[in-house]
Residue, then its C-alpha position, 0 to 999 in steps of 0.5 A: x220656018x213658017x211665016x204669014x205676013x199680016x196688012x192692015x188695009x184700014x186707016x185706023x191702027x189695028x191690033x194683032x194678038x198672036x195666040x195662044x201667048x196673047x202677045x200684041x203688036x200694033x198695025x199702023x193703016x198700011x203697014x205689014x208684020x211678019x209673024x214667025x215660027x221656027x216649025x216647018x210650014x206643014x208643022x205650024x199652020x196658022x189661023x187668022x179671025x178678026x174680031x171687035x178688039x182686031x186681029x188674032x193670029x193661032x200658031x196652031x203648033x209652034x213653041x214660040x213665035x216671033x213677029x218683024x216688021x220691016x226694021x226687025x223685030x217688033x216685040x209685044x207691046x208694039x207701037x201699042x197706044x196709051x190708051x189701046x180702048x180694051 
């Protein structure tokens, strides 16, 4: 199992999109998510870029991947805001 734990160090909330699935998840300023794969850590690697609209994490090989906060699984879409300005 491969994990990168992702912080938002900012103090305005920050969007992470986990690729290829274009799946996003919503960073409030000090808080950390998880993404996980079930692939072994040399199977999966994982890039990160930060760009204009936020954060993209690749999981360079995975077939699925899943993301966690510190309550469990935050799905896509999370804590997303009304009007997230894309």
């Amino acid at each position: 199992m491969a994990k990168l734990k992702v912080s938002n160090e900012t103090s305005a909330m920050q969007c992470m999109f986990v690729e290829p699935w274009g799946t996003d998840h919503w960073l409030l300023p000090g808080q950390t998510l998880t993404v996980v794969t079930e692939q072994e850590l040399e199977e999966a690697p994982f890039s990160v870029a930060v760009h204009d609209q936020g954060i993209s994490v690749m999981c360079e090989s995975a077939y699925s991947a899943e993301v966690y906060d510190a309550f469990g699984e935050a799905p896509c879409g999370y804590q997303r805001p009304e009007h997230p300005g894309w």
